[in-house]
C-alpha positions in Angstrom: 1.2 -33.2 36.2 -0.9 -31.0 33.6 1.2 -30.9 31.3 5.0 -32.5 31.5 5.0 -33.4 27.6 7.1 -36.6 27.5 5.3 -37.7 24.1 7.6 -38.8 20.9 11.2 -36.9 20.7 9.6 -34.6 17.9 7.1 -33.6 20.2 9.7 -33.0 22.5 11.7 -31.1 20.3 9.2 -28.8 19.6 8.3 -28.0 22.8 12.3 -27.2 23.3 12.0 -24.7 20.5 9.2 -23.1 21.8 10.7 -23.1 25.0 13.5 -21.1 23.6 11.1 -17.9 22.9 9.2 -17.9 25.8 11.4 -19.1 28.6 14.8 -18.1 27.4 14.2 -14.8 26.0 15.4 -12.8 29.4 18.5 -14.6 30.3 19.4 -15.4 26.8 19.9 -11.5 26.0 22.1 -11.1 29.6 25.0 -11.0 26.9 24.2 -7.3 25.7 24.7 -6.1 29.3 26.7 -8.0 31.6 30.1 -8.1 30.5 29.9 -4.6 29.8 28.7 -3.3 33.5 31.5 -5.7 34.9 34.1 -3.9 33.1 32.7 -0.6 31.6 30.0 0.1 34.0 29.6 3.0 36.8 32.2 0.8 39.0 34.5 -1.3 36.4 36.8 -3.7 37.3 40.0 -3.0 36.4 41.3 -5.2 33.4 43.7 -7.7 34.1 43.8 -11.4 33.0 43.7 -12.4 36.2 40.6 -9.9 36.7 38.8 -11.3 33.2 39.2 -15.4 33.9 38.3 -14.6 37.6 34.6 -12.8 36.5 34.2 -15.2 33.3 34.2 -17.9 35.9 32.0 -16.7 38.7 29.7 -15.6 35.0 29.8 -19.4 34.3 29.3 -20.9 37.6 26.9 -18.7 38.5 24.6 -19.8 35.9 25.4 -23.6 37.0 24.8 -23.3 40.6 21.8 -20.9 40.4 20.2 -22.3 36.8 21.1 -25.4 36.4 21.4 -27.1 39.7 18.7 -24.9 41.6 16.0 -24.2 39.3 16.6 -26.8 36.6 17.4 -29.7 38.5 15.4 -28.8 42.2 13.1 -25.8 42.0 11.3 -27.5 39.5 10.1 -30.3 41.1 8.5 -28.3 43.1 5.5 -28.1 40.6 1.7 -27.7 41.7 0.3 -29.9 39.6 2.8 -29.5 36.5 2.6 -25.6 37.1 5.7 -23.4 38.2 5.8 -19.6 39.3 5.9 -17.5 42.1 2.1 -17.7 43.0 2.1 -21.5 42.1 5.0 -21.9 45.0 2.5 -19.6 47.3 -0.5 -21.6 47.3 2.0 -25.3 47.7 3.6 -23.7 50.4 0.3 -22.4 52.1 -1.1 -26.1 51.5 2.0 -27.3 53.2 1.4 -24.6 56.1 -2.1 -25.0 56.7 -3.1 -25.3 60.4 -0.5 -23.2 61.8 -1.4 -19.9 61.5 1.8 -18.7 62.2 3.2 -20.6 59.3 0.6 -19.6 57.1 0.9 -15.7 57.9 5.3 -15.8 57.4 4.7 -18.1 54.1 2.0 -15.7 52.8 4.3 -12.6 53.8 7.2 -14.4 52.0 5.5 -15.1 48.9 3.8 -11.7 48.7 7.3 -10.2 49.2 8.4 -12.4 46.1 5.7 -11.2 43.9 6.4 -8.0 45.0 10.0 -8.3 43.5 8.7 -10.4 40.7 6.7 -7.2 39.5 9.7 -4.7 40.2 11.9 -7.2 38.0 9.0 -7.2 35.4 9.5 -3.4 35.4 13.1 -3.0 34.5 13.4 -5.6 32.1 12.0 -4.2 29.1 13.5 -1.1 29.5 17.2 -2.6 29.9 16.8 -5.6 27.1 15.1 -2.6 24.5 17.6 0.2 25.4 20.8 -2.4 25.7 20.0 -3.7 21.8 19.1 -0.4 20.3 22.5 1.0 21.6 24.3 -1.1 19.1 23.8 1.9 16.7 26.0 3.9 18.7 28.9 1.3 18.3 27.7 1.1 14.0 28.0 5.0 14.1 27.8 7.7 16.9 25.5 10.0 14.7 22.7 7.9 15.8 23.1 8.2 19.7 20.7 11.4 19.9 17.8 8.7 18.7 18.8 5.5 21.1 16.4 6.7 23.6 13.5 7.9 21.2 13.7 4.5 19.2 13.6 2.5 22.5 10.7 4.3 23.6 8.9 3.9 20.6 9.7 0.3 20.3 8.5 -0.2 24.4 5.6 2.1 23.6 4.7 -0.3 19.8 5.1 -3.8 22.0 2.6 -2.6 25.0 0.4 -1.3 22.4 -0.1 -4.5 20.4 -0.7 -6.3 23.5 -4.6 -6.3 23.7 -4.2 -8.4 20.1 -2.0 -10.8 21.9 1.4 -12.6 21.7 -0.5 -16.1 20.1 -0.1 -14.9 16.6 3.3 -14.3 16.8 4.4 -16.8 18.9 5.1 -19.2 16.5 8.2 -17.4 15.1 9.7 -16.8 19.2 11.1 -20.1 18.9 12.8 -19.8 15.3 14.3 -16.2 16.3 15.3 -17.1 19.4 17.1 -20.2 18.2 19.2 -18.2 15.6 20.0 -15.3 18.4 21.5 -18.5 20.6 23.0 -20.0 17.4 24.8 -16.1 16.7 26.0 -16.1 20.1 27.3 -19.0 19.8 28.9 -18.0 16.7 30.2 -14.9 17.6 31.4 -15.8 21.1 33.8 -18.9 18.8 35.2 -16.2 16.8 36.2 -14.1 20.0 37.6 -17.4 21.5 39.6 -18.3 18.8 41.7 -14.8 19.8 42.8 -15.7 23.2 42.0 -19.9 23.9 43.2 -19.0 27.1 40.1 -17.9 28.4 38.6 -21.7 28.4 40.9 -21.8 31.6 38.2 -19.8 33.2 35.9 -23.5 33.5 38.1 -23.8 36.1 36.2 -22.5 39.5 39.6 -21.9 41.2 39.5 -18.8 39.4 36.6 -17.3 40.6 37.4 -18.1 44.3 41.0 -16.5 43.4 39.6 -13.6 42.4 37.2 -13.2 45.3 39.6 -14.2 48.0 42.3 -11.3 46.2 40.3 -8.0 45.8 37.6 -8.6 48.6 36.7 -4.7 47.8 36.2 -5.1 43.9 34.4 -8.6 44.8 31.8 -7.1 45.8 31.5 -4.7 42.7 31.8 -7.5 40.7 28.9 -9.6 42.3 27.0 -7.1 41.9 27.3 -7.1 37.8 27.8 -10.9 37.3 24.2 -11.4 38.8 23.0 -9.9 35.7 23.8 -12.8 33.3 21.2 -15.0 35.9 18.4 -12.8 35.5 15.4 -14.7 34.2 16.2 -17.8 35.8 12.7 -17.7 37.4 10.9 -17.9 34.1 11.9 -21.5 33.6 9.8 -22.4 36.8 7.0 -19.6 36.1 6.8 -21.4 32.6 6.9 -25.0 33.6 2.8 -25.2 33.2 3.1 -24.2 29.3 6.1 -26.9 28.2 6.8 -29.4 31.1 9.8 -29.5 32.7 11.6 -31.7 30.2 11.9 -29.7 27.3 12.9 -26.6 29.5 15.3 -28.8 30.8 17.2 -29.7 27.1 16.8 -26.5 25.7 18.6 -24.9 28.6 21.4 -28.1 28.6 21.7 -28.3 25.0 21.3 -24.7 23.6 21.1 -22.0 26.0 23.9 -23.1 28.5 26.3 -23.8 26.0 25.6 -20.6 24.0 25.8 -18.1 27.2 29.1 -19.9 28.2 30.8 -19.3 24.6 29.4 -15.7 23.8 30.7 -14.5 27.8 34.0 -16.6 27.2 34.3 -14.8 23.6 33.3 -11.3 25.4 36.3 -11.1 27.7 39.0 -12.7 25.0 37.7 -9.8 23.3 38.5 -7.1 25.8 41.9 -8.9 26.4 43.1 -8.7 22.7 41.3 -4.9 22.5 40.5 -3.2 25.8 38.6 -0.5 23.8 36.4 -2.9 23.3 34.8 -3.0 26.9 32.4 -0.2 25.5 30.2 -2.7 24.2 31.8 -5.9 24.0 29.4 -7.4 22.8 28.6 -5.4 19.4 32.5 -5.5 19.1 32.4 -9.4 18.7 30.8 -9.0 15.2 32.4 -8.0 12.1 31.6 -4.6 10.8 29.4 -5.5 7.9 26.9 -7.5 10.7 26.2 -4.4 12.9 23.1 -3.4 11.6 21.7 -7.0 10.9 22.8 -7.3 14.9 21.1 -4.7 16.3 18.2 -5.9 14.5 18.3 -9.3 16.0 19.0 -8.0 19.1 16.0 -6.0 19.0 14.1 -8.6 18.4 15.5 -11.0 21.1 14.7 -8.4 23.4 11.4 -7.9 22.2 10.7 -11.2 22.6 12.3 -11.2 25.8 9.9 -8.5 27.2 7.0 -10.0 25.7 7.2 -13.1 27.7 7.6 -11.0 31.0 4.6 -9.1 30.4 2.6 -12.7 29.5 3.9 -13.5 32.9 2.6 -10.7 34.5 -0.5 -11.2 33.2 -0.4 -14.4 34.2 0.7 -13.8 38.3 -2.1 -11.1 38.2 -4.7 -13.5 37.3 -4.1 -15.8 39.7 -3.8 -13.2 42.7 -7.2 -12.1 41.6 -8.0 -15.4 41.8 -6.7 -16.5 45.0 -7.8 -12.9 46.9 -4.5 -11.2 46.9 -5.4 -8.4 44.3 -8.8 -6.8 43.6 -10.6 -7.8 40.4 -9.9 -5.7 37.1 -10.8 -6.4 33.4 -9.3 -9.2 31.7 -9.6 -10.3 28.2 -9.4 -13.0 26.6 -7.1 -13.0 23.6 -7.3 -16.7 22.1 -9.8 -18.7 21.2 -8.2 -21.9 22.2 -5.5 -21.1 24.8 -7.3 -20.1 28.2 -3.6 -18.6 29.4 -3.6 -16.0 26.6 -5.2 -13.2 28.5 -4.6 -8.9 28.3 -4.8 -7.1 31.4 -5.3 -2.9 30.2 -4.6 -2.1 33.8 -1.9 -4.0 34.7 -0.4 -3.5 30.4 -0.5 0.6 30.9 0.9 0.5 34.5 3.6 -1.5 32.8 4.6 0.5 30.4 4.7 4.0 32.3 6.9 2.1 34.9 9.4 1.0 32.3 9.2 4.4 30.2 9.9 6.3 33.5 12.6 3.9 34.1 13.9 4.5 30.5 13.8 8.2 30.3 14.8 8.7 34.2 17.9 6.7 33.8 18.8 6.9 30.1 21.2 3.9 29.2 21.5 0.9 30.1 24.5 0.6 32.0 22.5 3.1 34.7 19.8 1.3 34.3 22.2 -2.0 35.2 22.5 0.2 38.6 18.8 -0.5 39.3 18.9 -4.4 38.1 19.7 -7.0 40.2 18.3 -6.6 43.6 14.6 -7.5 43.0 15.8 -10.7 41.1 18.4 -11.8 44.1 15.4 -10.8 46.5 13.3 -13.1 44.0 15.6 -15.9 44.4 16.2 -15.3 48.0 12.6 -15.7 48.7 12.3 -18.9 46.2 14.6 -20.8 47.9 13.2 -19.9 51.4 10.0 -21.4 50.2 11.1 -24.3 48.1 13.0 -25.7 51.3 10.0 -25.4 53.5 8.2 -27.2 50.8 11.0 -30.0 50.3 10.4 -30.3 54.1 6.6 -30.5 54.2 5.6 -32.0 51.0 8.7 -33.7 50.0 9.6 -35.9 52.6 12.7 -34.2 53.0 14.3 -33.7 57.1 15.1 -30.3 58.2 19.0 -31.4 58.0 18.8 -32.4 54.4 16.6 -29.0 53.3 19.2 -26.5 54.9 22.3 -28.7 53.5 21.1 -27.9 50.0 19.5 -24.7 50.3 22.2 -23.3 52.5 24.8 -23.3 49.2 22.0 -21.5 47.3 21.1 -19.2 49.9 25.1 -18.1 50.5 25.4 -17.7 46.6 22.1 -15.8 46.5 22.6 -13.9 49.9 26.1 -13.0 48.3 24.4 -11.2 45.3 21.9 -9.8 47.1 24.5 -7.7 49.7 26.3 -7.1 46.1 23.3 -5.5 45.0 22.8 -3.1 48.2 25.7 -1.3 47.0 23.0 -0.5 44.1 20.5 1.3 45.8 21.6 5.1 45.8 22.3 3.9 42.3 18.8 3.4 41.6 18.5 -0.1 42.9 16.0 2.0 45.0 13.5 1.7 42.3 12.7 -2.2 42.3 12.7 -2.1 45.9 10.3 0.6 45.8 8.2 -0.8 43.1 8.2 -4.3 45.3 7.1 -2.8 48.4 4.2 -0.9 46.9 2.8 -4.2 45.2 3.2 -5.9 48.5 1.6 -3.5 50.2 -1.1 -3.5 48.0 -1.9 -7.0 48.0 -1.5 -7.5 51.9 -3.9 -4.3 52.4 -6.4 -6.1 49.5 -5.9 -10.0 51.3 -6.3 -8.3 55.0 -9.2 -6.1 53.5 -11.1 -8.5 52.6 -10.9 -10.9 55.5 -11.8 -7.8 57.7 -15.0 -7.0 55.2 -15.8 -11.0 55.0 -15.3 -10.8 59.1 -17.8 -7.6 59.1 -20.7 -9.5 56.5 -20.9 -12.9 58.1 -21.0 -12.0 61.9 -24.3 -10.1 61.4 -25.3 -13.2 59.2 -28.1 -15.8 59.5 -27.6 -19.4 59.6 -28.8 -20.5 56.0 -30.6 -23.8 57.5 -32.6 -21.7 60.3 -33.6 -19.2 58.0 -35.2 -21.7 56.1 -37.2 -23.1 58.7 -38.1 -19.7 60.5 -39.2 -19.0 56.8 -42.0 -21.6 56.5 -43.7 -20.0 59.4 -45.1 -17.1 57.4 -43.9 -17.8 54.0 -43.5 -14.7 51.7 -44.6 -14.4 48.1 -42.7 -17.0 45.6 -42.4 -16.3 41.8 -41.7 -17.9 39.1 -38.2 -18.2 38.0 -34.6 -19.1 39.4 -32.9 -16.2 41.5 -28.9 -16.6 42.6 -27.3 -15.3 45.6 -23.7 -14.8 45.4 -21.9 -14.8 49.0 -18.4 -15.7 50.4 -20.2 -18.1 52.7 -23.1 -20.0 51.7 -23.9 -21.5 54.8 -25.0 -18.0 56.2 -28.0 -16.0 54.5 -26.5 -13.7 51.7 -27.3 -9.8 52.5 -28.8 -9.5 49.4 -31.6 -11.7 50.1 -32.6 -10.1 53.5 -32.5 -6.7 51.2 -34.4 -7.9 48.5 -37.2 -9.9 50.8 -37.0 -6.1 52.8 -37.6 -4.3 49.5 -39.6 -6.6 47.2 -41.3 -9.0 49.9 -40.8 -11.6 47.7 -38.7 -14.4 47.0 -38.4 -17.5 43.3 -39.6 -20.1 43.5 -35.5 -21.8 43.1 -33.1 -19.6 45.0 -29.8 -20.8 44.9 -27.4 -20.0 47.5 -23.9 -19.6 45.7 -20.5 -19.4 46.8 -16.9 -19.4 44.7 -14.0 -21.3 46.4 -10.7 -21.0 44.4 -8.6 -24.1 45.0 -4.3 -24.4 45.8 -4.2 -26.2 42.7 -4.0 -24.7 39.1 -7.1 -26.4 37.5 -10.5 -28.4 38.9 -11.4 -30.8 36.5 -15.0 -30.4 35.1 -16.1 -33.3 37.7 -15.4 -31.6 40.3 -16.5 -27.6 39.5 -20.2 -28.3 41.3 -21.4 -29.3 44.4 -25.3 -29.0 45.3 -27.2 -29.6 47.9 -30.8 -29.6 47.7 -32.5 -27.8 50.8 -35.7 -27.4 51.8 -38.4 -25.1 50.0 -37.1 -25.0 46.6 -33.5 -23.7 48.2 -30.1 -24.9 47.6 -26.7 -24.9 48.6 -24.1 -24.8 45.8 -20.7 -24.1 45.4 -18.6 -23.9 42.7 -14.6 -24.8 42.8 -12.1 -23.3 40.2 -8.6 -23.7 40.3 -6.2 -20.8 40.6 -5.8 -20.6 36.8 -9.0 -21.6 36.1 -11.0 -19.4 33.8 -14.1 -18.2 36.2 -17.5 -18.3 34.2 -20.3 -19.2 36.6 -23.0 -20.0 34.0 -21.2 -22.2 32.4 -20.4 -24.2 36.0 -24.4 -23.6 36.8 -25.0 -25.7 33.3 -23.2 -28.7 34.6 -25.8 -29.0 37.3 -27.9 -29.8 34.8 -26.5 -34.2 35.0 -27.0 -33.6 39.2 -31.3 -32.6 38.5 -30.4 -29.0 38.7 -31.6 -27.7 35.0 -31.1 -23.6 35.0 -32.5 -21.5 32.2 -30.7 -18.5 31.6 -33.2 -16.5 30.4 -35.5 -17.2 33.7 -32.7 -16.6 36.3 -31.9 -13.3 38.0 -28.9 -13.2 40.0 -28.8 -11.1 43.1 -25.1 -9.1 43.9 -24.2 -7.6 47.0 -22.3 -4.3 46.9 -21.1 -2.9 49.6 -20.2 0.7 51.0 -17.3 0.6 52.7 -17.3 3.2 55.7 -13.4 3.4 57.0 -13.0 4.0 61.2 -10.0 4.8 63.6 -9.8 2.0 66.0 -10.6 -0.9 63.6 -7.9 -4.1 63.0 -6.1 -2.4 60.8 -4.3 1.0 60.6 -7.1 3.7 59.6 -5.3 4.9 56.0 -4.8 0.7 55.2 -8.4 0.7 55.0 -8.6 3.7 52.9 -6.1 2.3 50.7 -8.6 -1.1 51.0 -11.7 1.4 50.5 -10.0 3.2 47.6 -9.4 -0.5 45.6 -12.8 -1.8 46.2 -14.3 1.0 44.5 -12.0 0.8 41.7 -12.1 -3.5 41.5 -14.1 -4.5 38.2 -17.4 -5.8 38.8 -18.5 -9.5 39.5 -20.4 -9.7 36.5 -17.6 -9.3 33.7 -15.2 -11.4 36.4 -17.5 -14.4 36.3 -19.1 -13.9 32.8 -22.8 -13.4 34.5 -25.1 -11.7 31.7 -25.6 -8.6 33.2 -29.1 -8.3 31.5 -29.8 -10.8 34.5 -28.1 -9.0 37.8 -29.9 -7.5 40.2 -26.9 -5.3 42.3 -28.2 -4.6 46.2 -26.0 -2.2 48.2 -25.5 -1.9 51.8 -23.0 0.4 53.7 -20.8 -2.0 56.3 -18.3 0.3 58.5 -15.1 -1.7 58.7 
């Protein structure tokens, strides 16, 4: 593993703190929403004792059998190399897949799905967290409910705005914040105990199955809100690769768990002492006089809690780029020592226009609650599809043993998901929606591009016969190093038949390059180069990256230098192929996919900011290829 920090317990410790602020910020401000949209939202449940112990205990449970047994115990040894996340669990499963194309095709379909939903969950996040804090005003005085919405979308519009300066500057101080929001829950959740003890009863699962087995109708209703204090649990695996799984592990056991389960347990002895309460149960906890200092915390908990899914998806963009399921776009680079700290302007700005539509179409959080839910069950779903093919493949595991386990969090999760169906006239739509258009995207991109690669290489030469059909009537060499870049460097890149066409020449060091992007995270320096020396002054070399590798191809080319491969920068041209892409009815795929496919090539970055080639030394040749 990369990085499973099991160094000194202070070490450890820290990496717990920081695990709070980066890993816990989503599911650790679930407590502004979920009690409410049980009991207050578009469908309450009416409020009983019975009712409150029943919901508090499917609340805690949930976050037991979902967090803490199935992520926190078994999705997360389910690492690639120490790293976690949706794309991580794509390229184990595909390496657990490979050679049965059939396989291959329903794991990739399954793991695009659950990016899909990853990105529709990204969406509403912000805008719930942000809009759910800020609406503690209302509760400290209902003069300031014309400017909830305003203020959110100033503080939405502030946080995707000082994104390109990144989060590394003010990371340091997630951890500390973070700890005292868990501590104030904590706190405040005590106090609300302390009114009715009896709601400790709720440990006890036998309420929860009461309580579904006695209003079958509101059960469902009720599902379909309790999955709310769950969401986020997917960020302890998507952030595996930054702490290690340990320290994620005892700041979810030893902080977080215990924190959630007192402030819930608090909320609903509130609402039994003072059903007016079940406005906002959670602003009700607090004494008067800590409203405003509250909503302030609570603002910046969600802040926080935002930031770290936008990191993340920056972070699942990257690697699709990297492993060919999204076209490439601009990324920069916004820390000089950690690689992971990178700003996406596309992918930021899409963000935020998502979220402020989201904010100003639905306009509160509990209707926003309505749209929550069923791309994070969808999420999980998917997760658990996967991991068991993995436990199966990679782990050893029998088919008998993969469906025991993952059968009880597939009915839990399968549960929440039909809950959530209820949701979409409500605008649970809208993740759905949002999901399918990113899945589309990157299956059009990833079929795209085998079709184009399909296109290229069966009009190509064989590299080695060129070679020697070459040395019959050799053309002009000159001095210098020239680099072809090509998807296949056994075949004869098209942008050296254009330029020997064009320029009837060819330098005297061509070097035939091709970029393969590994199923694991990171190729150790070692292994980045292979070259093999051809005939002529001509070789073969490719260069390996993992899928959160950091691409820069001149500084792979300088390692040839300890294989007898010295390159001078300032006397090497390299040679890029772009292509006009002509779209046709009758091709392998549907006629407006390969617009769509047409349409994102033209709009992909170039290959010379993507792989940090000098562009004072590329030579671009196009060519028109009709798909």
């Amino acid at each position: 593993m990369r990085q499973d920090m099991t160094g000194a317990p202070p070490r450890r410790a820290a990496l717990a703190l920081a695990a709070l602020g980066v890993v816990y910020g989503d599911i650790g401000t679930s407590p502004l929403y979920t009690i409410k949209e049980v009991f207050g939202g578009a469908r309450p449940i009416p409020l009983s004792q019975a009712n409150v112990l029943g919901v508090l205990s499917l609340v805690l449970w949930a976050l037991i059998v979902v967090v803490s047994i199935k992520y926190v115990v078994f999705i997360m040894r389910a690492d690639n190399r120490g790293e976690g996340g949706v794309m991580a669990m794509i390229a184990l499963a595909l390496h657990s897949a490979r050679g049965d194309a059939r396989r291959e095709r329903l794991v990739l379909a399954a793991g695009l799905l659950g990016a899909g939903m990853f990105y529709g969950d990204g969406m509403i996040t912000p805008a719930i967290s942000v809009l759910s804090a800020l609406e503690g005003l209302e509760v400290a005085t209902p003069l300031l409910a014309p400017y909830v919405l305003p203020m959110t979308l100033a503080v939405l519009f502030l946080l995707f705005f000082f994104q390109r300066h990144g989060a590394g500057s003010i990371g340091r101080f997630f951890g500390p914040v973070m700890l005292l929001w868990f501590v104030s829950l904590a706190l405040f959740g005590i106090s609300g105990v302390a009114r009715n003890p009896q709601v400790l009863g709720a440990v006890n699962p036998l309420h929860g199955l009461r309580f579904l087995a006695e209003n079958r109708g509101l059960a469902l209703v009720a599902m379909g809100a309790v999955v709310l204090a769950v969401t986020g649990a997917e960020a302890l695996y998507a952030d595996m690769g930054h702490f290690g799984a340990k320290p994620i592990r005892q700041a979810w056991f030893f902080v977080v768990l215990p924190s959630l389960m007192l402030n819930y347990f608090g909320q609903g002895a509130l609402i039994l002492a003072d059903p007016s309460a079940v406005a906002n149960p959670f602003y009700h906890l607090a004494p008067a006089w800590m409203l405003y200092p509250l909503v302030g915390l609570s603002t910046m908990a969600t802040v926080i809690a935002s930031q770290a899914v936008i990191s993340g998806a920056f972070s699942v963009s990257r690697q699709a780029m990297q492993l060919g399921f999204l076209p490439r776009s601009e990324v920069r680079h916004t820390s000089d020592s950690e690689q992971g700290q990178v700003y996406l302007p596309g992918v930021n700005w899409g963000l935020f226009c998502a979220v402020a539509v989201l904010v100003i179409g639905f306009g509160s959080s509990s209707d926003i609650a309505a749209a929550y839910g069923i791309a994070v069950t969808g999420d999980m779903v998917i997760t658990s599809c996967l991991a068991a093919f993995v436990a199966v493949k990679t782990w050893g595991w029998g088919w008998g043993r993969a469906i025991a386990l993952f059968a009880l969090f597939l009915l839990v999760e399968i549960a929440f998901f039909a809950a959530n169906v209820l949701k979409i006239p409500d605008g649970g739509w809208f993740p759905l929606a949002a999901g399918a258009l990113i899945f589309l995207l990157m299956s059009t991109w990833k079929r795209g591009a085998r079709l184009l690669t399909g296109r290229t290489s069966g009009e190509a030469v064989d590299l080695d016969a060129f070679i020697d059909a070459l040395f019959v009537s050799e053309p002009v060499r000159v001095a210098g190093t020239a680099v072809f870049m090509t998807s296949d460097n056994e075949r004869v890149p098209n942008a050296m038949l254009h330029n020997l066409m064009h320029n009837k020449v060819l330098h005297e060091r061509v070097l035939v390059l091709s970029v393969r992007v590994s199923d694991a995270p990171y190729v150790p320096e070692a292994d980045r180069i292979e070259i093999a020396a051809l005939r002529g002054g001509f070789y073969r070399v490719s260069v390996r990256y993992g899928f959160k590798d950091e691409p820069d191809i001149p500084a792979a080319l300088a390692l040839g230098a300890a294989r007898g491969l010295e390159i001078d920068m300032m006397e090497t041209s390299f040679f890029l192929g772009r292509a006009t892409l002509i779209p046709r009815v009758g091709s392998e795929m549907t006629y407006w996919r390969e617009k769509l496919f047409v349409f994102m090539y033209k709009n992909a970055s170039s290959a010379m900011s993507f792989y940090k080639i000098p562009t004072h030394r590329v030579v671009e040749l196009g060519a028109q290829v009709t798909l």
